[in-house]
C-alpha beads as a LAMMPS data file, in Angstrom:
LAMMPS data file: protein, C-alpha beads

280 atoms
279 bonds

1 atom types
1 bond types

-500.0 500.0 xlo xhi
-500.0 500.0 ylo yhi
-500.0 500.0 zlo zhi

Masses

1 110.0

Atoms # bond

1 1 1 7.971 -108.735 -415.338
2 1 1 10.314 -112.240 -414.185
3 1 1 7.257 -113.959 -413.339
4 1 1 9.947 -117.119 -412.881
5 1 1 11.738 -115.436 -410.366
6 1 1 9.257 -114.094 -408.056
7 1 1 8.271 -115.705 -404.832
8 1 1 4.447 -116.856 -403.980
9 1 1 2.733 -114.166 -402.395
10 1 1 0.844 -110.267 -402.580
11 1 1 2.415 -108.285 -405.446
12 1 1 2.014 -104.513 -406.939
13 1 1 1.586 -104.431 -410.669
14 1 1 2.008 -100.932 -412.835
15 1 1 -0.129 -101.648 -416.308
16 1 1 0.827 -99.960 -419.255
17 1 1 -0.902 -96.487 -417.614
18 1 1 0.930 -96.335 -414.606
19 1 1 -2.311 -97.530 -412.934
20 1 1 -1.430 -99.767 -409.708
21 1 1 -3.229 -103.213 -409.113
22 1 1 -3.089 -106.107 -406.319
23 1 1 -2.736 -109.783 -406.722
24 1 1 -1.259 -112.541 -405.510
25 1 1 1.302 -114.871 -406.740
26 1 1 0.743 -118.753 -406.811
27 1 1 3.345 -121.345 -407.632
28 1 1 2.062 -125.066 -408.735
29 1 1 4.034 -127.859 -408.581
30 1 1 4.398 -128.291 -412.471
31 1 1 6.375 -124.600 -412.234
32 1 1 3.122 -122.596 -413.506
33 1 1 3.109 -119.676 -412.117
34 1 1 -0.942 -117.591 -411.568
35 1 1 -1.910 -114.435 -410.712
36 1 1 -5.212 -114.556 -408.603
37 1 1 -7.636 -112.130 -407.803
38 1 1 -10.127 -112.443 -405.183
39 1 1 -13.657 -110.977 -404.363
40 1 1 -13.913 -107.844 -401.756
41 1 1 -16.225 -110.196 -400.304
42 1 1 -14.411 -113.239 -400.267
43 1 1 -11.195 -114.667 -398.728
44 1 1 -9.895 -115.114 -394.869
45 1 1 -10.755 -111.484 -394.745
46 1 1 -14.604 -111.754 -395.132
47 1 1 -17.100 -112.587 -392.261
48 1 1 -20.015 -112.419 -394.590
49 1 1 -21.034 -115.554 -396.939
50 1 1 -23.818 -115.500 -399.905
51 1 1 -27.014 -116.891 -399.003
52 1 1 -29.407 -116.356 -401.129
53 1 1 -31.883 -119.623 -402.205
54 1 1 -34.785 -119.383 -404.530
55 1 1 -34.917 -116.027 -403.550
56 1 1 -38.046 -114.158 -405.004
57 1 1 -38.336 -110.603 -403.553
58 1 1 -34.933 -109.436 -402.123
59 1 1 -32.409 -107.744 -404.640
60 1 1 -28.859 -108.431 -404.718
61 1 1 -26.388 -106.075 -406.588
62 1 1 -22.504 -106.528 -406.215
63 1 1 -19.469 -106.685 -407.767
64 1 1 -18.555 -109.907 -407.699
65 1 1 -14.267 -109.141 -408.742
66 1 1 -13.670 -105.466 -408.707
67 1 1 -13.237 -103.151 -411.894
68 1 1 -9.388 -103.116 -411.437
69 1 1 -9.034 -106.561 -412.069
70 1 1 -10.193 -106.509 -415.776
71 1 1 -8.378 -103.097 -416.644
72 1 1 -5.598 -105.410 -415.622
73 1 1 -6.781 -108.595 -417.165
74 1 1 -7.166 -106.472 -420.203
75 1 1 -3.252 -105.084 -420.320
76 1 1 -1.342 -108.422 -419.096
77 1 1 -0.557 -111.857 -421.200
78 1 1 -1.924 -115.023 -420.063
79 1 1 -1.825 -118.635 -421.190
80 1 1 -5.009 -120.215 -419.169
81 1 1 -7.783 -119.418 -417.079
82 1 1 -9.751 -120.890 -413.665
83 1 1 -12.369 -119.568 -411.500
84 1 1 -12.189 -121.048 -408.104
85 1 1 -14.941 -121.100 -406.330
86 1 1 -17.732 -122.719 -403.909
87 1 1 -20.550 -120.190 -405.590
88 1 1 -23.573 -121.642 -406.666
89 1 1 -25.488 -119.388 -408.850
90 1 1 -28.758 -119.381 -410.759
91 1 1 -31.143 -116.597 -412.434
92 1 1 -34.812 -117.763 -413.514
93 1 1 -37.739 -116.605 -415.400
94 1 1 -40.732 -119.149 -415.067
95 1 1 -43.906 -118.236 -417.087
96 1 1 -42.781 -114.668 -416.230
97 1 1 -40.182 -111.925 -416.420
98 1 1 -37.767 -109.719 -413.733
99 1 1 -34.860 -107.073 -414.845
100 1 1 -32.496 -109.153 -413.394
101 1 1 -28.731 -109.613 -415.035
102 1 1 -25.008 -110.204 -414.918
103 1 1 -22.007 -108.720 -416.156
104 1 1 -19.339 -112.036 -417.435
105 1 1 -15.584 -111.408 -418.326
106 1 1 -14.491 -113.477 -421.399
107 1 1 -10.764 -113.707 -420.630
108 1 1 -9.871 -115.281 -424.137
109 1 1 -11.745 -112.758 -425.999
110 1 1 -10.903 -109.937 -423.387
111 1 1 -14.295 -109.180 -423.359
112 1 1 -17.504 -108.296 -421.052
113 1 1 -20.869 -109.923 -421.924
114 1 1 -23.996 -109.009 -420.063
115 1 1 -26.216 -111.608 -419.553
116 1 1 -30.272 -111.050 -419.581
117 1 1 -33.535 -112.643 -421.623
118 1 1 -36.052 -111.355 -422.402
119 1 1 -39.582 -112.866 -422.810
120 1 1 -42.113 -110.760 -424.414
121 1 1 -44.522 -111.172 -421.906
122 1 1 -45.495 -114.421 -423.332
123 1 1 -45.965 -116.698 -420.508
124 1 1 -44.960 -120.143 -422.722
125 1 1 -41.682 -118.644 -422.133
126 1 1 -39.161 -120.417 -419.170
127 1 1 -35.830 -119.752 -419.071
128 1 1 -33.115 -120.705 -416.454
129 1 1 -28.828 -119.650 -416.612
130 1 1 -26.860 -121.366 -413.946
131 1 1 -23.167 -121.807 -413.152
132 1 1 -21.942 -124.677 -414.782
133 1 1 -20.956 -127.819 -412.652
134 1 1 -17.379 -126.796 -412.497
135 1 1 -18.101 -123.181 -412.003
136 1 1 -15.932 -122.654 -415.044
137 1 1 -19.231 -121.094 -417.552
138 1 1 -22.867 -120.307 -417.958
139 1 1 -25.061 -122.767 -418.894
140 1 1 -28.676 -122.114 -420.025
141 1 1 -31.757 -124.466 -419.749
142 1 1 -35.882 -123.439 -419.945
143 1 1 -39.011 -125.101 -421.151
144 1 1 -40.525 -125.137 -424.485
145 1 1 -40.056 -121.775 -425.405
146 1 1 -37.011 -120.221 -424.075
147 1 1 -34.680 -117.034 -424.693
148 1 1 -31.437 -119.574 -424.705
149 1 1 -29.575 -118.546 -427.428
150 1 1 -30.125 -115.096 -427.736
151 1 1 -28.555 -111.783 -426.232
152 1 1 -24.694 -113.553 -425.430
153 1 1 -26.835 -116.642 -423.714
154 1 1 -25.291 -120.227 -424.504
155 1 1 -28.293 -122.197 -426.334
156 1 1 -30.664 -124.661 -424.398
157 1 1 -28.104 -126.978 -423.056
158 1 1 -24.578 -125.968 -424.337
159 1 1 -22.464 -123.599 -422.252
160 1 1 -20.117 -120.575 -423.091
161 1 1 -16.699 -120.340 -423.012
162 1 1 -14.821 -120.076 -419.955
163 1 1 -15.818 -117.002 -417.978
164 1 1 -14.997 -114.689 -414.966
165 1 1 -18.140 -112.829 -412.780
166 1 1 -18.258 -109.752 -412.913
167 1 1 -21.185 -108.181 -411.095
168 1 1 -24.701 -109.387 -410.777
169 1 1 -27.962 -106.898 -410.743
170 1 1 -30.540 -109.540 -409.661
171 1 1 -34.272 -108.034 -408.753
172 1 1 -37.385 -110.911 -409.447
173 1 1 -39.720 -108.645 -408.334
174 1 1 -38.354 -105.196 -409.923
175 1 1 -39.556 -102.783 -411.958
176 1 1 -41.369 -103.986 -415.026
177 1 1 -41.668 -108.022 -413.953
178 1 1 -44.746 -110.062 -414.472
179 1 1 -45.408 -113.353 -414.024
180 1 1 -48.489 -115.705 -414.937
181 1 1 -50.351 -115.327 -418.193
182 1 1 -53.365 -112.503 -419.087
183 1 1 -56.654 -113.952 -419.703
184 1 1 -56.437 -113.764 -424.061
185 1 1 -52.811 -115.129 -423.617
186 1 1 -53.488 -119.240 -424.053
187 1 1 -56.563 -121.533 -424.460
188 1 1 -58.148 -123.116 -421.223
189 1 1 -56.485 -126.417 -422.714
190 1 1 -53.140 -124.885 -423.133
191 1 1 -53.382 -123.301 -419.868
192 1 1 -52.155 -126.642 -417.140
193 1 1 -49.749 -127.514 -419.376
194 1 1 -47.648 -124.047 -418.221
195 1 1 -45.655 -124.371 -415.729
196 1 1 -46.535 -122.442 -412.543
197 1 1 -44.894 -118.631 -412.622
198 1 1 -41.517 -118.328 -410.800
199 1 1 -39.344 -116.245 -411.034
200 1 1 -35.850 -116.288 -408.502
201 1 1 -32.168 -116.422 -408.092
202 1 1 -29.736 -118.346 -406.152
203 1 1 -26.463 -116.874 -404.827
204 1 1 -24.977 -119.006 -402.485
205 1 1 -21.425 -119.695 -401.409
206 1 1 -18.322 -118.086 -399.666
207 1 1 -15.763 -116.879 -401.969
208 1 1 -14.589 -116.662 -405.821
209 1 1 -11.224 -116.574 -406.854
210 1 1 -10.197 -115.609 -410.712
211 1 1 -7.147 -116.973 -411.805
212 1 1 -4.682 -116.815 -414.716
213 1 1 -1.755 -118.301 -415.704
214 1 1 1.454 -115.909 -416.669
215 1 1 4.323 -118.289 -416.990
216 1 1 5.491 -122.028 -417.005
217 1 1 8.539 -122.296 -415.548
218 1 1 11.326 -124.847 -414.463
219 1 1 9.400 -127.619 -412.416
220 1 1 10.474 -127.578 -408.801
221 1 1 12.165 -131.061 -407.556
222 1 1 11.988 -132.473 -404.304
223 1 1 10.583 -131.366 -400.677
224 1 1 10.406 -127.544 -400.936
225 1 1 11.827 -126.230 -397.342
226 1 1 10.544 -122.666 -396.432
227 1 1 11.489 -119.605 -398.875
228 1 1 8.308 -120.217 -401.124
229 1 1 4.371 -121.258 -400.129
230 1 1 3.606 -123.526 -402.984
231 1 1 -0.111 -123.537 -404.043
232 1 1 -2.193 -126.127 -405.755
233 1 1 -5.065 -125.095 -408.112
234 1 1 -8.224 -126.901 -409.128
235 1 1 -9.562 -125.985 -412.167
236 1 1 -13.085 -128.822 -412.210
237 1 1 -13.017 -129.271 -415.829
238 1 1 -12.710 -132.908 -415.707
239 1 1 -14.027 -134.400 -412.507
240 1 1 -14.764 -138.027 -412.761
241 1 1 -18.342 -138.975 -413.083
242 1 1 -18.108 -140.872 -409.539
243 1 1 -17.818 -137.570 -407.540
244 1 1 -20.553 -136.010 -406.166
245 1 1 -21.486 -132.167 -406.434
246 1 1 -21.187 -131.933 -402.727
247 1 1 -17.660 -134.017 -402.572
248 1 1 -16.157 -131.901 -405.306
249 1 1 -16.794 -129.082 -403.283
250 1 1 -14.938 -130.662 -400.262
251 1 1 -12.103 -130.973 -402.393
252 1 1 -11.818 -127.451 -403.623
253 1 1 -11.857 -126.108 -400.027
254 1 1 -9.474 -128.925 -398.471
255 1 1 -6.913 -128.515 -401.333
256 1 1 -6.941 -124.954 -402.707
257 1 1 -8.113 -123.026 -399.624
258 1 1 -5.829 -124.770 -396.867
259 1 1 -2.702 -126.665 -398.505
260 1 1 -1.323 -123.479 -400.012
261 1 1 0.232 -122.214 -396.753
262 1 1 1.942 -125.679 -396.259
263 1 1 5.189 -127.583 -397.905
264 1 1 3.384 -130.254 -400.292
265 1 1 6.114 -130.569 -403.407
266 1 1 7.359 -133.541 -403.513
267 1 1 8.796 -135.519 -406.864
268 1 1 6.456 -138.732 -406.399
269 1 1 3.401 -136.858 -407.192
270 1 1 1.860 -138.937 -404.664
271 1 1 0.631 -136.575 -402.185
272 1 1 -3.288 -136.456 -403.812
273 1 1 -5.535 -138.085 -405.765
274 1 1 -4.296 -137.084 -409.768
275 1 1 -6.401 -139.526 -411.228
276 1 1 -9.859 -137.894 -410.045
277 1 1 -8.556 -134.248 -411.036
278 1 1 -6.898 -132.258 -413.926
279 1 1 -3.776 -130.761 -412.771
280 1 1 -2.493 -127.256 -413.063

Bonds

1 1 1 2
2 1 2 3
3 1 3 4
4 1 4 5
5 1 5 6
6 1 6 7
7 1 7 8
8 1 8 9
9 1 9 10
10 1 10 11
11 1 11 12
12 1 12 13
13 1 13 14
14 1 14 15
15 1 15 16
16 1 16 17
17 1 17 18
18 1 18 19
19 1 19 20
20 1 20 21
21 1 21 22
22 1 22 23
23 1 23 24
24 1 24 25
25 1 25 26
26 1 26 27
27 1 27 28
28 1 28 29
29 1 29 30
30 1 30 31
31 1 31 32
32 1 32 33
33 1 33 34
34 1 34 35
35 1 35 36
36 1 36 37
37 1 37 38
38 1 38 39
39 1 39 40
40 1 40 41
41 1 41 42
42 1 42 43
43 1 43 44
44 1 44 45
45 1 45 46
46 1 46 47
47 1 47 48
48 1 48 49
49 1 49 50
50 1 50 51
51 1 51 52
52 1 52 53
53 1 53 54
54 1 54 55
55 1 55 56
56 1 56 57
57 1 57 58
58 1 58 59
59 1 59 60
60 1 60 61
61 1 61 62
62 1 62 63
63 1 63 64
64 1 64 65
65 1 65 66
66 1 66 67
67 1 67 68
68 1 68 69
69 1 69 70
70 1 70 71
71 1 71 72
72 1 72 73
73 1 73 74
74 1 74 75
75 1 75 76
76 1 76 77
77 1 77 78
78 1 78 79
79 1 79 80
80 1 80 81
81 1 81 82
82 1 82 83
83 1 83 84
84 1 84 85
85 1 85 86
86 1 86 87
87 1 87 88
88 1 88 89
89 1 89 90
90 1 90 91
91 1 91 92
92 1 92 93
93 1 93 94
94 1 94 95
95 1 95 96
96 1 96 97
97 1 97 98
98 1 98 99
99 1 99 100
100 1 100 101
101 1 101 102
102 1 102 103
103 1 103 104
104 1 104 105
105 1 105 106
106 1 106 107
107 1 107 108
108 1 108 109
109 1 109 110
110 1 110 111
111 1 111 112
112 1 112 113
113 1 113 114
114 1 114 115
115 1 115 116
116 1 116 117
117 1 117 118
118 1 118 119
119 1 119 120
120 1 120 121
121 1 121 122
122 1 122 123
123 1 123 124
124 1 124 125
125 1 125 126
126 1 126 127
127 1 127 128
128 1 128 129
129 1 129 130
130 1 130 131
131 1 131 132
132 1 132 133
133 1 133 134
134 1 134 135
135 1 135 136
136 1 136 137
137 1 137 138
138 1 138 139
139 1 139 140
140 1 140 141
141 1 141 142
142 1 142 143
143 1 143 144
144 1 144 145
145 1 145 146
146 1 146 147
147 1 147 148
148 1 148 149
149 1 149 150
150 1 150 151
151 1 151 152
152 1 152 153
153 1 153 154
154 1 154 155
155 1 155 156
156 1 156 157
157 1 157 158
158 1 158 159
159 1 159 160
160 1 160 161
161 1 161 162
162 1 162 163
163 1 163 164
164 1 164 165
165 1 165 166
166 1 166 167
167 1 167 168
168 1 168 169
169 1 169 170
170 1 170 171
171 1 171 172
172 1 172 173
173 1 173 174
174 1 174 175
175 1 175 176
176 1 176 177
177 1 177 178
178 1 178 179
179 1 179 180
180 1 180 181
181 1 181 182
182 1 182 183
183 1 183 184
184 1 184 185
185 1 185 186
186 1 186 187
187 1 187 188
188 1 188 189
189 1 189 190
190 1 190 191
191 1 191 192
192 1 192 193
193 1 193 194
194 1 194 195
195 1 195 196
196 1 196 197
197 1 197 198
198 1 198 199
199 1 199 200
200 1 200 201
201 1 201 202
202 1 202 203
203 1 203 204
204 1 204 205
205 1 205 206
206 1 206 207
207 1 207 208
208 1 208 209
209 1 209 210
210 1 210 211
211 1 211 212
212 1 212 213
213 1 213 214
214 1 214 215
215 1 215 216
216 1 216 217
217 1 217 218
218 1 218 219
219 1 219 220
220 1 220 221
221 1 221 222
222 1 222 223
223 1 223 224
224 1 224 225
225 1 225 226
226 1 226 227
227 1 227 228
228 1 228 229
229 1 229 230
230 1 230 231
231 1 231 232
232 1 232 233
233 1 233 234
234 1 234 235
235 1 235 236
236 1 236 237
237 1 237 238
238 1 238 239
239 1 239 240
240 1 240 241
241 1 241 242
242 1 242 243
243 1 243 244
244 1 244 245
245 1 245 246
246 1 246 247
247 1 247 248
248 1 248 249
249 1 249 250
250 1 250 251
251 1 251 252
252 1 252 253
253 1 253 254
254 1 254 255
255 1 255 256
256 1 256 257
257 1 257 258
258 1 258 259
259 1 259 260
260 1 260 261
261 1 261 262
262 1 262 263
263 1 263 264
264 1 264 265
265 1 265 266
266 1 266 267
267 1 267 268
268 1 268 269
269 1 269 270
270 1 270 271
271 1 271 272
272 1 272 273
273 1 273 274
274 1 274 275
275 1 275 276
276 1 276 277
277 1 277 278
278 1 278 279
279 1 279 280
């Protein structure tokens, strides 16, 4: 396909089976040109938001991109990868164990890891896995003992490569969970140094966007008029250290959510802040 020569906007895309797919085309100002994919639940379409906080009983099962988009993933070239999103997202295990687990696309590696720990029933063991600050990976964190490291989970304190969500299975209070230790487990003096058993997820935000890159192109000069809807893309892989959680998020919905239905090329490059953000 002339990815150059298409306009921004919905496309239809045969793979190599003949098998249709959906996207949309975004043009940046540097002449990249992405193909994005969005949630069913996301997007201008969508009346219904995540809100799920420390949640401890309630399960939660969805897909968070749909199962065409990584047949398609899977048959197309790409050069880069951003997930764009306001999602925050969290799975704990807290002196205790639930069935809970996600499904993570490794777009590099072309690849689907499914996240889970496991604990043994041994109640010294506390493990968290959380959306990374720029909502680009997983990170994983626990206590003393922890399953970090183990069964495609980043170890205590590093974080995987770049990923996409796939689905999420999240139950704390499914079949086979337990929480708190049995009698013979620890010593009375080992016993209030445990933390107290938890065990929860957080799924909270309003949409998630997958996007790759499928072409640079010739860079567009000066003040584009109306044929094409230019978009700007914020991949948060370098936010300076001065912005707050909270603010970044303020920027990905002003700038990637609103300005792409607007003319904002111009040559200066003055239009927005460059020297808080990386650039696509």
């Amino acid at each position: 396909m002339k990815w150059c020569r298409r306009d921004a906007g919905p496309i239809d895309y045969l793979d190599a089976f003949d098998r249709r797919h959906t996207a949309d085309v975004s043009l940046t100002r540097d002449g990249s040109v992405w193909l994005r994919f969005q949630s069913a639940e996301s997007g201008e379409d969508s009346s219904a938001d995540w809100t799920y906080i420390d949640e401890t009983q309630q399960p939660l099962q969805l897909s968070v991109l749909e199962p065409s988009v990584f047949s398609l993933l899977d048959d197309i070239n790409y050069t880069d990868v951003c997930a764009l999103t306001d999602l925050h997202m969290s799975l704990a295990a807290q002196s205790g164990w639930h069935p809970s687990y996600l499904s993570a696309y490794d777009p590099r590696l072309k690849q689907t890891r499914t996240i889970l720990f496991r604990h043994n029933e041994d109640c010294k063991m506390s493990t968290s896995v959380s959306l990374s600050v720029d909502r680009q990976a997983l990170v994983c964190d626990g206590g003393r003992k922890t399953a970090c490291g183990q069964r495609d989970l980043p170890e205590r304190g590093q974080r995987t490569s770049s990923l996409f969500l796939r689905s999420v299975n999240f139950d704390p209070a499914g079949p086979g969970h337990w929480k708190g230790c049995k009698e013979d487990d620890t010593s009375p003096e080992a016993a209030p140094s445990l933390p107290p058993p938890h065990n929860s997820y957080t799924f909270y935000g309003s949409y998630y966007y997958a996007y790759v890159k499928v072409a640079s192109c010739d860079t567009p000069h000066g003040i584009y008029a109306t044929r094409q809807r230019q978009s700007v893309i914020f991949c948060f892989t370098n936010v300076s250290l001065f912005l707050s959680d909270r603010y970044t998020i303020l920027y990905y919905t002003m700038y990637s959510m609103v300005w792409p239905t607007r003319r904002i090329i111009s040559d200066s490059g003055d239009d927005f802040p460059s020297q808080s953000l990386d650039w696509y």
